[in-house]
Rosetta silent file (secondary structure, phi, psi, omega in degrees, C-alpha in Angstrom):
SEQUENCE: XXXXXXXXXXXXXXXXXXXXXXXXXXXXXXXXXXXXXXXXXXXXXXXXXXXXXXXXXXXXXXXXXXX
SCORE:     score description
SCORE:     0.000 S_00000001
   1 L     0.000  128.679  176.307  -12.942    5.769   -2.380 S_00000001
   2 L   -66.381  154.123 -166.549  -13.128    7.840   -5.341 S_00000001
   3 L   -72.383   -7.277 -178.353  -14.911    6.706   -8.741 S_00000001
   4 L  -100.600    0.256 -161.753  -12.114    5.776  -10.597 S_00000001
   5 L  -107.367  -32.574  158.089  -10.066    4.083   -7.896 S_00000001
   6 L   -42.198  -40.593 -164.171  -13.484    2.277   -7.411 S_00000001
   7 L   -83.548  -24.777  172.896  -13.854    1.005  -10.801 S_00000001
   8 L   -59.359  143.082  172.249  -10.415   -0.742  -10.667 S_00000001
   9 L   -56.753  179.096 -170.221   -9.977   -4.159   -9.911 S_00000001
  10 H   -86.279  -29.949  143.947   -8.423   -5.158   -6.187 S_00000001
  11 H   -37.778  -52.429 -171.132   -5.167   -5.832   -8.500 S_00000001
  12 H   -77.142  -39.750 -173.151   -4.935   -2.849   -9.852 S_00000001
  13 H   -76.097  -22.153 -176.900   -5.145   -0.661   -6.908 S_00000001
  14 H   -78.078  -60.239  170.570   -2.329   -2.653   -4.946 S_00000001
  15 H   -30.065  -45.494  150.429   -0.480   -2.211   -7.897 S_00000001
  16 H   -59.115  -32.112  159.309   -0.707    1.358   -7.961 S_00000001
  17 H   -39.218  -65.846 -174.010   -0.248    1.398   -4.180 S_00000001
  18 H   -90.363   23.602  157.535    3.176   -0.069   -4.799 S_00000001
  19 H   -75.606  -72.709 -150.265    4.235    2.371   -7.649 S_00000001
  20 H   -62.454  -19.672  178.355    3.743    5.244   -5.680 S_00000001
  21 L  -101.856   24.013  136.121    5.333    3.922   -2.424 S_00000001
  22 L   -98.290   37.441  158.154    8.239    2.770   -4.511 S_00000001
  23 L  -117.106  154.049 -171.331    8.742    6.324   -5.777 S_00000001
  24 L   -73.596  -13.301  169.086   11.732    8.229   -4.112 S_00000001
  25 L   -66.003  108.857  168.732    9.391   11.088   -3.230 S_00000001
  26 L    68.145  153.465 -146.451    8.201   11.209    0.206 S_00000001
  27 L  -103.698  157.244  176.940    8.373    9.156    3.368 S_00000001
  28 H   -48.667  -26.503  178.718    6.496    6.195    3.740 S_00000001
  29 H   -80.937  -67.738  166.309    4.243    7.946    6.459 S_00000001
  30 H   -35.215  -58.071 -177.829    3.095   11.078    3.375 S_00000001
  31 H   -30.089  -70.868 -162.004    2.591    7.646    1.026 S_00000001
  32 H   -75.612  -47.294  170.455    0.142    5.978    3.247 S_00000001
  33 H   -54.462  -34.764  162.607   -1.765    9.056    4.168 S_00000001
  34 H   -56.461 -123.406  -70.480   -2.145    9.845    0.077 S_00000001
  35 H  -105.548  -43.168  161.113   -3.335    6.447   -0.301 S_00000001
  36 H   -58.899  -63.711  158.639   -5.491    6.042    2.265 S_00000001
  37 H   -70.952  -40.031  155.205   -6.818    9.346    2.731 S_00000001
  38 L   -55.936  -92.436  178.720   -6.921   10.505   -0.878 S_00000001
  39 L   -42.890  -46.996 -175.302   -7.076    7.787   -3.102 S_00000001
  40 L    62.052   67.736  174.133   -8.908    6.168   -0.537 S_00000001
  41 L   -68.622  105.600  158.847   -7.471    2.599   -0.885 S_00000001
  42 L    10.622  127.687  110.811   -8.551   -0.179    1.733 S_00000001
  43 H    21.782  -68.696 -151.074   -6.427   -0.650    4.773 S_00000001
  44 H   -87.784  -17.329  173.828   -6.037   -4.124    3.917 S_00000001
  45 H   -81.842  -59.458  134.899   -5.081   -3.503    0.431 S_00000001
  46 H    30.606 -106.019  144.246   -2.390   -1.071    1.673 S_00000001
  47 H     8.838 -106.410  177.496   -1.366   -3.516    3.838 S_00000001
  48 H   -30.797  -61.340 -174.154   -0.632   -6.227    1.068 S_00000001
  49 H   -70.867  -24.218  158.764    1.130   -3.459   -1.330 S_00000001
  50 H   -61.702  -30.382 -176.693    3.520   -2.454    1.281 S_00000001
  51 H   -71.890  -28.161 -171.452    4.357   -5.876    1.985 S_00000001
  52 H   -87.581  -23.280 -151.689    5.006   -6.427   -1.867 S_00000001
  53 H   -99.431  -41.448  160.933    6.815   -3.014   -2.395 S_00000001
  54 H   -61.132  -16.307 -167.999    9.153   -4.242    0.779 S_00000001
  55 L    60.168   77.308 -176.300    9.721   -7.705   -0.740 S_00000001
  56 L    37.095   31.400  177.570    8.167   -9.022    2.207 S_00000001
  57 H   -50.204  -61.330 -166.856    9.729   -7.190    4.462 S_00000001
  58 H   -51.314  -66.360 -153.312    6.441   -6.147    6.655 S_00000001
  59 H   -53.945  -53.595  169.178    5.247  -10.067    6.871 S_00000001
  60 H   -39.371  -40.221  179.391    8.943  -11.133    7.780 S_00000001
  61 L  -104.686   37.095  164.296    8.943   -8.540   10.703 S_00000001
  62 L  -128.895  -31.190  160.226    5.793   -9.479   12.084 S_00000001
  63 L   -67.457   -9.172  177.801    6.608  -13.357   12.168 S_00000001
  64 L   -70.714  -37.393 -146.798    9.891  -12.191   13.911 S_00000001
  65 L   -96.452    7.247  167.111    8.021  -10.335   16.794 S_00000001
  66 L  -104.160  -23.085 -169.109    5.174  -13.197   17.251 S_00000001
  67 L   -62.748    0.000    0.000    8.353  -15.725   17.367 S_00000001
């Protein structure tokens, strides 16, 4: 993780997480490697802003496919 993406709170980085994968630029696969790999956000933080950026899309289709 890079020093400024360090110094941010665990708020702040999911927030940024879901700006950029709710920009119209680039598939969701480019997103998460930039984010991951770059930025170098947590997994689990990630995670959490996709699920927020989907409107809980992610969580919803993982309680379908445990049902």
């Amino acid at each position: 993780m890079n020093a400024r993406i360090a110094s941010m709170t665990r708020a702040e980085r999911v927030e940024r997480a879901v700006k950029t994968l709710n920009t119209p630029q680039g598939t969701v696969q480019s997103k998460q490697a930039y984010l991951l790999d770059t930025i170098g956000i947590p997994e689990d933080e990630f995670l959490e802003a996709l699920n927020f950026a989907s409107g809980g899309a992610v969580v919803e289709a993982a309680l379908e496919v445990m049902a």
